[in-house]
C-alpha positions in Angstrom: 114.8 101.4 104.1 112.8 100.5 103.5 109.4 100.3 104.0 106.6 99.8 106.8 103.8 97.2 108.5 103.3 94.3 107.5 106.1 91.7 106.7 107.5 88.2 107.3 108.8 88.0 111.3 112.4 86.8 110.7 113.0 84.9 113.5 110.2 82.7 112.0 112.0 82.7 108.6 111.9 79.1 107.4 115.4 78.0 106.9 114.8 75.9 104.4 112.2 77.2 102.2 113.2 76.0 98.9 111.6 72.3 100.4 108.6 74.1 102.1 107.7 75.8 98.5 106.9 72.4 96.9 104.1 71.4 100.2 100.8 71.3 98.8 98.4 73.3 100.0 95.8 72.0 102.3 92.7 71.5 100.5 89.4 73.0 101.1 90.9 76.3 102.7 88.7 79.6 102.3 89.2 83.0 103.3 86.8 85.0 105.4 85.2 87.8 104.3 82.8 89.2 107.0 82.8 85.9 108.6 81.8 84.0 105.6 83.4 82.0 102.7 84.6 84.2 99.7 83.3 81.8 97.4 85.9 82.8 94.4 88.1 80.8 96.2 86.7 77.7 96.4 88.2 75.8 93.7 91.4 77.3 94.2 92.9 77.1 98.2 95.2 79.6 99.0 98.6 78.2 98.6 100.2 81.4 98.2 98.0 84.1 99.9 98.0 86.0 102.9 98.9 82.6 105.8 98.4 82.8 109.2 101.4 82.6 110.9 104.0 85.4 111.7 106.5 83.5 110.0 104.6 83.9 106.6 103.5 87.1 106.2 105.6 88.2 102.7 108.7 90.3 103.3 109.2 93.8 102.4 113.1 93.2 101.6 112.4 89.3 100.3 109.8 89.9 97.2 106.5 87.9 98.1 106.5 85.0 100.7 106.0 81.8 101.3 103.1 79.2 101.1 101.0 77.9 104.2 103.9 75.5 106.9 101.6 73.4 109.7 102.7 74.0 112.8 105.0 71.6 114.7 101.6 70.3 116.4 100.1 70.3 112.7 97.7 72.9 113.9 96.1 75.5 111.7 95.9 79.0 112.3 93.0 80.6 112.8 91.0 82.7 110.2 91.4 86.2 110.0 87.2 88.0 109.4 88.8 90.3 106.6 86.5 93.1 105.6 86.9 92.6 101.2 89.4 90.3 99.4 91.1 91.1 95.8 91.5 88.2 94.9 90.1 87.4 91.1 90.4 84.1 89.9 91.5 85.2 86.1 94.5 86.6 87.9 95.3 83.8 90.2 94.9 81.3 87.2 97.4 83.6 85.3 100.1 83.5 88.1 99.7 79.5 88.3 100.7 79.3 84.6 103.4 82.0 84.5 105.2 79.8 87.6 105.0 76.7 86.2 107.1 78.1 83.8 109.1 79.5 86.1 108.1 83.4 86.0 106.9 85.2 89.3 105.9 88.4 89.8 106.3 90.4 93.0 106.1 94.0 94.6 104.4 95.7 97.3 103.1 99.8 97.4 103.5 101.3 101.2 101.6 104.7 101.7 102.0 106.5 104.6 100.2 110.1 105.9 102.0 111.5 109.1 102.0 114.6 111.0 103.7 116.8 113.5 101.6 117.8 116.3 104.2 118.6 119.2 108.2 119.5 119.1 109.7 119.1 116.3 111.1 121.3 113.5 108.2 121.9 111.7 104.5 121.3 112.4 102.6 119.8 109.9 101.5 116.8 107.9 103.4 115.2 105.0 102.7 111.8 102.6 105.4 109.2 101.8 105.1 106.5 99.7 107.4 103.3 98.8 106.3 101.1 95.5 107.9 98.5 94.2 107.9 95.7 91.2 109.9 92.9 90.3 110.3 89.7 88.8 112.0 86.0 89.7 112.6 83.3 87.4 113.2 80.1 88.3 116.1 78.9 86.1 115.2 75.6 86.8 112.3 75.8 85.2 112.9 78.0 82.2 116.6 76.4 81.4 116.9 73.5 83.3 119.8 75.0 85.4 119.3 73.3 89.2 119.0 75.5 92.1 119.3 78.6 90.0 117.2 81.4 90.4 117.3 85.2 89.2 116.1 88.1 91.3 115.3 91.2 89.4 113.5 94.6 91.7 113.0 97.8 91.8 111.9 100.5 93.6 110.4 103.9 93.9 110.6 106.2 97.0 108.4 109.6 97.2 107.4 112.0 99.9 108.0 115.1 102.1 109.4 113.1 105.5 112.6 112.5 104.3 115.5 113.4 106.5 113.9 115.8 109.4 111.7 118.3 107.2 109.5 117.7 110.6 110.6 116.0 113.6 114.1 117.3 113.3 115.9 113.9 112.9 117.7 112.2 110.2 116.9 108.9 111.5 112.9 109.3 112.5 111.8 107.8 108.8 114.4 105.2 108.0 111.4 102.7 106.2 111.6 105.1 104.1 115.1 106.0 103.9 117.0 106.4 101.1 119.7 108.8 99.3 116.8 110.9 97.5 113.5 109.9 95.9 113.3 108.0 92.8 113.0 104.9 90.6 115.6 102.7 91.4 117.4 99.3 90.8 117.2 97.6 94.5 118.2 94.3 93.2 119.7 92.1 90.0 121.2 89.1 91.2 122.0 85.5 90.3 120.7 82.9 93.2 122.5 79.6 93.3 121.7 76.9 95.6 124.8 73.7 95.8 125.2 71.0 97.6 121.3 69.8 98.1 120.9 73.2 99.6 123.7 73.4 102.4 125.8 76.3 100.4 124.0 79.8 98.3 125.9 82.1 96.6 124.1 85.2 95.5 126.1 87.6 93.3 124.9 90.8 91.6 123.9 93.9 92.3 122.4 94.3 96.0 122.7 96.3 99.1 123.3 94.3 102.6 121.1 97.0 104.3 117.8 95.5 103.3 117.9 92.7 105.7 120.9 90.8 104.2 122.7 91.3 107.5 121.5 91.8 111.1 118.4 91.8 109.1 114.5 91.2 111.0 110.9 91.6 109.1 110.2 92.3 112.7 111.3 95.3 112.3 109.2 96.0 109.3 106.4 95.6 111.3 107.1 99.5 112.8 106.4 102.7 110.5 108.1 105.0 112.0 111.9 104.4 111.9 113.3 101.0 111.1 113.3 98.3 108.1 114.4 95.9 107.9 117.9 95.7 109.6 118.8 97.4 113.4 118.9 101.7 112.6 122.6 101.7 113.6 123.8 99.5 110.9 121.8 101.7 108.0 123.0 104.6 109.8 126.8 103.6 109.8 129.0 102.8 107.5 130.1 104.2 104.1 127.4 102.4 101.8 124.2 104.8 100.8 121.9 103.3 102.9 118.7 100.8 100.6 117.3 100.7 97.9 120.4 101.5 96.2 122.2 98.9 94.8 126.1 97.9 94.2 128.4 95.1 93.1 128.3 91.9 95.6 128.9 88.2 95.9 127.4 86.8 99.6 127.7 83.4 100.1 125.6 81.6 102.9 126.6 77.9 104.4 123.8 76.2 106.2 125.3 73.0 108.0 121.9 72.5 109.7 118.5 73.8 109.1 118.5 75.7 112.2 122.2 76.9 111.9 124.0 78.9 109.3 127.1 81.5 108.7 127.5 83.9 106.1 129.6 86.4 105.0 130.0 88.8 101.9 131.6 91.9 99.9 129.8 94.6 98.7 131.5 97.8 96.7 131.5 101.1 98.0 131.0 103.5 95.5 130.4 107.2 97.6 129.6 108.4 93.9 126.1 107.0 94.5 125.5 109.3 97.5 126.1 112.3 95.1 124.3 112.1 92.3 120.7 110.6 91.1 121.9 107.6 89.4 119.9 105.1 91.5 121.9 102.3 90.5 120.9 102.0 86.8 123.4 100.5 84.0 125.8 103.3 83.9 129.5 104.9 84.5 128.8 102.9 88.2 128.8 99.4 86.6 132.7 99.6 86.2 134.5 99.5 89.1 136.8 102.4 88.5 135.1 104.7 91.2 134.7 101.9 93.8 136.4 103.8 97.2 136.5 100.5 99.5 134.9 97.5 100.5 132.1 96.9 102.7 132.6 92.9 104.7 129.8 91.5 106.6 129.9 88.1 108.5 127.6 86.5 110.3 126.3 83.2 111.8 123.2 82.5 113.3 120.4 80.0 114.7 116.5 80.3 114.3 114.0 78.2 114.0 109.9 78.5 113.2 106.4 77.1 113.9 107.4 74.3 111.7 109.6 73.0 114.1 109.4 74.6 117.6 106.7 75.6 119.4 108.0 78.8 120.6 110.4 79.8 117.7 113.4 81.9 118.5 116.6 83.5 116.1 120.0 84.2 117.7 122.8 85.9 115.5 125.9 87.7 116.0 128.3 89.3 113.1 131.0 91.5 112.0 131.3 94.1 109.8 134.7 95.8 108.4 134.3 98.8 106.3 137.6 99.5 104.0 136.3 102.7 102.5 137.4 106.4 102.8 135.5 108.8 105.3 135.3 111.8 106.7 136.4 112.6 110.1 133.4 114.4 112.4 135.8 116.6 114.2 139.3 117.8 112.6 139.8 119.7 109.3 142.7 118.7 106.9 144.8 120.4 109.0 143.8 118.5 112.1 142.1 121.6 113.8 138.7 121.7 114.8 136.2 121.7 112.2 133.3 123.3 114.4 135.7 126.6 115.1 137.9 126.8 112.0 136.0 125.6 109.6 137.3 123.8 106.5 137.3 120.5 104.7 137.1 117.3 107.0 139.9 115.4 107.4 139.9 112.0 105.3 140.6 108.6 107.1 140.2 105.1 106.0 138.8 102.0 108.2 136.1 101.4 110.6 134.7 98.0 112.3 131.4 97.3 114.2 130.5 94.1 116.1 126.6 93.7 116.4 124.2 91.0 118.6 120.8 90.1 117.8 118.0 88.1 119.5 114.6 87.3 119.2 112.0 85.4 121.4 108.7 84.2 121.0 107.8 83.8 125.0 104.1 83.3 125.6 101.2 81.9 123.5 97.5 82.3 124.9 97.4 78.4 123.6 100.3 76.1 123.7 99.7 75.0 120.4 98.9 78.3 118.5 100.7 80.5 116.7 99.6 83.7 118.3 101.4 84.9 121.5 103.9 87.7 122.8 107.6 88.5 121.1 110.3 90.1 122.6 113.4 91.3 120.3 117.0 93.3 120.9 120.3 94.0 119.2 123.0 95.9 120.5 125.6 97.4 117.8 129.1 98.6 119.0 131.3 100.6 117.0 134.7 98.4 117.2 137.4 100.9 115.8 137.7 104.1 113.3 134.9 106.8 114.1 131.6 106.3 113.3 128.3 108.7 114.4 127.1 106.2 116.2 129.4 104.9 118.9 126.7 102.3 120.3 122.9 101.4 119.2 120.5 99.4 121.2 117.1 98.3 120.0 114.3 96.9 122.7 110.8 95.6 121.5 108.2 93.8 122.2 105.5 92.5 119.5 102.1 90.7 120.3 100.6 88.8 116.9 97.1 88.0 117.6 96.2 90.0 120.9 92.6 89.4 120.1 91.4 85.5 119.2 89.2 87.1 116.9 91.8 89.1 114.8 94.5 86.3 114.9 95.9 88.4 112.0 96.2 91.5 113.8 99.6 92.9 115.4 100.4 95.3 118.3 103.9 96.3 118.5 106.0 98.7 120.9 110.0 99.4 120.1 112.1 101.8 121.9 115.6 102.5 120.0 118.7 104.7 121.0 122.1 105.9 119.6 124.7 106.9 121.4 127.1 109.5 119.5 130.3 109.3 118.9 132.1 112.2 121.7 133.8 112.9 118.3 130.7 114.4 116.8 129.1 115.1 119.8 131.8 117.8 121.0 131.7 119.0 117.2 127.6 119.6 117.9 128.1 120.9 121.4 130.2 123.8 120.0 128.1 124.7 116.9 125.0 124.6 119.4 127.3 127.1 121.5 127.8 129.4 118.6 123.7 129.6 117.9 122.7 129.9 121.3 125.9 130.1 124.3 125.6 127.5 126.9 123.2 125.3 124.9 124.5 121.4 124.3 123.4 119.2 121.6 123.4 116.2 123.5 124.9 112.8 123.7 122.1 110.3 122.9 119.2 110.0 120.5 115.9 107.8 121.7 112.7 107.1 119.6 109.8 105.0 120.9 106.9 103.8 118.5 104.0 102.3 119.2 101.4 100.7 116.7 98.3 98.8 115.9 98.4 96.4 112.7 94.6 96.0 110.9 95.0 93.1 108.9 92.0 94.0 106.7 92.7 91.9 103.7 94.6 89.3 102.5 98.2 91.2 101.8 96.0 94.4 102.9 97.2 96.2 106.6 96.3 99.4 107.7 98.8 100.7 111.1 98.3 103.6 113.1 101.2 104.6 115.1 102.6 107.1 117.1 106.2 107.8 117.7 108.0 109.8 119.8 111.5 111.2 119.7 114.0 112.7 122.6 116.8 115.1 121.6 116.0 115.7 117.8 119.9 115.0 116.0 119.6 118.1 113.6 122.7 116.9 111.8 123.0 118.7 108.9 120.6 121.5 109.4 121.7 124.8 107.9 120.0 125.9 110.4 120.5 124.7 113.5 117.5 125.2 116.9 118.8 124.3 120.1 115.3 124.6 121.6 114.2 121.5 119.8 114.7 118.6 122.6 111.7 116.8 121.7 109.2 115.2 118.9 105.9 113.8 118.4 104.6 112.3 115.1 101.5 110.4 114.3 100.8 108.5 111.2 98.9 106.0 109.2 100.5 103.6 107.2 98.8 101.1 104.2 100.7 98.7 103.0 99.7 96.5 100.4 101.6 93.3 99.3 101.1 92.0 95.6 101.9 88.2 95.5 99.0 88.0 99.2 96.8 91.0 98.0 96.2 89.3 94.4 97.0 85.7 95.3 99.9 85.2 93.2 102.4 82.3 93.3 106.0 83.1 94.6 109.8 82.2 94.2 110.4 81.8 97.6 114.4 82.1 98.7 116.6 81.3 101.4 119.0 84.0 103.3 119.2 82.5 106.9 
């Protein structure tokens, strides 16, 4: 999981933005500073900082962004008053040169302070932080190899709210997610774009849980709990959830700009979950400890300002999961686990079917790019047992709610598993042995809601507040049946390199 605020709003994502990378910028384009010109910037518009649509804003899961696309009225956006800029000219003249040979830099540092002040297993406050660096080359440039690129990124995870320490969830900090804190290899991949850009195969090491698949930069947008794909994906499944990485070839058709299907095997290697490799060149680069296969599909329509004035996404997909797992309720045996104790039972196969929609559905003007989003996906575990039987996501998102912060965000999610009755009998009677009579319950729901302070180009400071009902507690030692509720509070500051510093990008296409 990754990570937090600010990011691209996939729905907007531009289908085709290998073609929208070569549009020039618009000249004479300055960035505000307290309402006036930064004059640094005069000589050198923009063309790959902070824009001003949602569709633009650089991805958390997609290294940098993409440059400034008029809208399909060939409007622009409105300024944003930003309180300080970083941008130095020396630096942004160094990024020209390095891309024009074909070198981009990339990476983003997401901080976040949070505390505890209701429910919960553990009152308090705690500091997270998610920083990452990488590099893309553009083989085109460098070798002369068309519509090759090479994406190279890595990533470093640190703090104390991992995995309930406070609220008593596993699932309350999943941008931040990972198997355990540490540098790791998030992506190494080779990029190649056939057939004047209808067909992309990506192959390398990756992980489909960082937006690959029933993926959304909406959900970036939310500290809390999700980034960048629907919680009940990264929760099921047998892959460790992002940054880790594992062998994988995806290949993505687009017969139209607005339409495309793709689909994609990924290794499951459950020795990653164990120990703190993180994906580096090691005993896991073989594939003699591969346990499965993990097989998404998925096809899809969205389109962006560029070409619709009230841009939508609509995607549905597949996912078979080949690997081994353990069953939540019987021993080896085939007694109960929670009363008899003993090793689970292993079993082999699980499938989940998953919908996805998103809606820009009111704009203060017609021709702006500000207004109202509503979003959903609904996950449904298909066959073999997984711990979540059904996930829904519900949202709403307003970029812009004030004409004089167009930059701004406001955003309000509600999300809620539904357990597997497997698991959920398995918790009702190890509740019963702590405290008799007491149930662990059959749902999980978390709300956040948040305020986005666009306060410098690639620079967003979020408040937020979340609140969860019926705590999971899965694998406590420990376990408190009087925790039913949790309230947690946070700031996050998210900074993005390629906006932040002005830096050119290697933009890519995954939808």
């Amino acid at each position: 999981m990754t990570s937090a605020s600010v990011s691209v709003l996939f729905m907007f994502s531009v289908s085709n933005a290998q073609d929208i990378a070569k549009t020039p910028a618009p000249p004479g384009e300055n960035i505000m500073v307290l309402g006036k010109k930064n004059l640094s910037d005069e000589k050198n518009a923009p063309r790959f900082t902070d824009p001003g649509v949602p569709a633009l804003v650089p991805a958390i899961n997609t290294p940098g962004g993409i440059p400034n696309v008029p809208s399909v009225n060939g409007d622009k956006p409105a300024k944003q008053p930003f309180l300080f800029t970083l941008h130095a000219e020396p630096i942004m003249k160094t990024g020209d040169f390095l891309a024009s040979k074909g070198v981009y830099f990339s990476g983003w540092n997401v901080s976040q302070f949070a505390g505890i002040p209701s429910g919960g297993s553990n009152h308090g406050t705690f500091f997270n932080e998610n920083a990452a660096v990488g590099i893309d080359l553009d083989m085109h440039k460098l070798v002369g190899i068309p519509g090759a690129k090479i994406h190279f990124l890595t990533d470093e995870i640190a703090g104390q709210g991992h995995a309930g320490d406070f609220t008593g969830t596993n699932w309350g900090y999943l941008s931040w997610y990972g198997n355990h804190d540490g540098f790791h290899l998030r992506e190494f991949t080779w990029d190649q774009s056939l057939f004047n850009d209808h067909l992309f195969i990506l192959a390398g090491r990756s992980n489909p849980k960082t937006g690959e698949f029933e993926g959304s930069e909406l959900y970036c947008m939310y500290s809390a709990f999700m980034c960048s794909i629907a919680p009940a994906l990264s929760v099921n499944g047998s892959l460790p959830g992002a940054p880790t990485s594992t062998w994988s070839t995806r290949f993505l058709i687009k017969p139209t700009k607005e339409t495309y299907i793709k689909a994609g095997i990924w290794e499951v290697e459950p020795w990653l979950n164990a120990v703190p490799h993180n994906s580096w060149p090691g005993d896991d680069w073989g594939f003699d400890k591969a346990k499965g296969e993990y097989i998404p599909v998925e096809g899809g329509y969205r389109t962006n300002f560029s070409n619709d004035l009230y841009p939508r996404a609509y995607d549905m997909g597949f996912v078979y999961d080949t690997a081994v797992y353990s069953d939540p309720l019987h021993n080896t045996s085939g007694r109960d686990r929670a009363v008899y104790g003993g090793t689970a039972q292993s079993r082999r196969g699980r499938t989940t079917f998953y919908l996805q929609a998103q809606q820009m559905v009111w704009k203060p003007e017609r021709k702006g790019t500000r207004g109202l989003i509503l979003f959903g996906a609904a996950n449904f575990s298909t066959s073999g047992e997984q711990n979540i039987k059904n996930g829904f996501v519900l949202g709403a998102f307003d970029w812009g709610p004030f004409a004089a912060r167009p930059r701004d965000y406001m955003g309000f999610v509600v999300q809620s598993f539904v357990w597997n009755r497997q698991l959920v009998k398995y918790m009702d009677e190890k509740f019963a042995q702590v405290q008799p009579g007491s149930k662990w319950g059959s749902t999980e729901t978390m709300l956040e809601f948040n305020y986005g302070f666009n306060v410098a180009p690639g620079v967003v400071l979020s408040p937020y507040l979340e609140y969860i009902w019926h705590p999971d507690q899965l694998g406590f030692q420990k376990l408190r049946p009087e925790i039913r509720t949790a309230m947690q509070c946070g700031l996050t500051l998210n900074m993005q390199i390629n906006p932040a510093l002005g830096l050119p990008l290697l933009a890519r296409v995954r939808n």
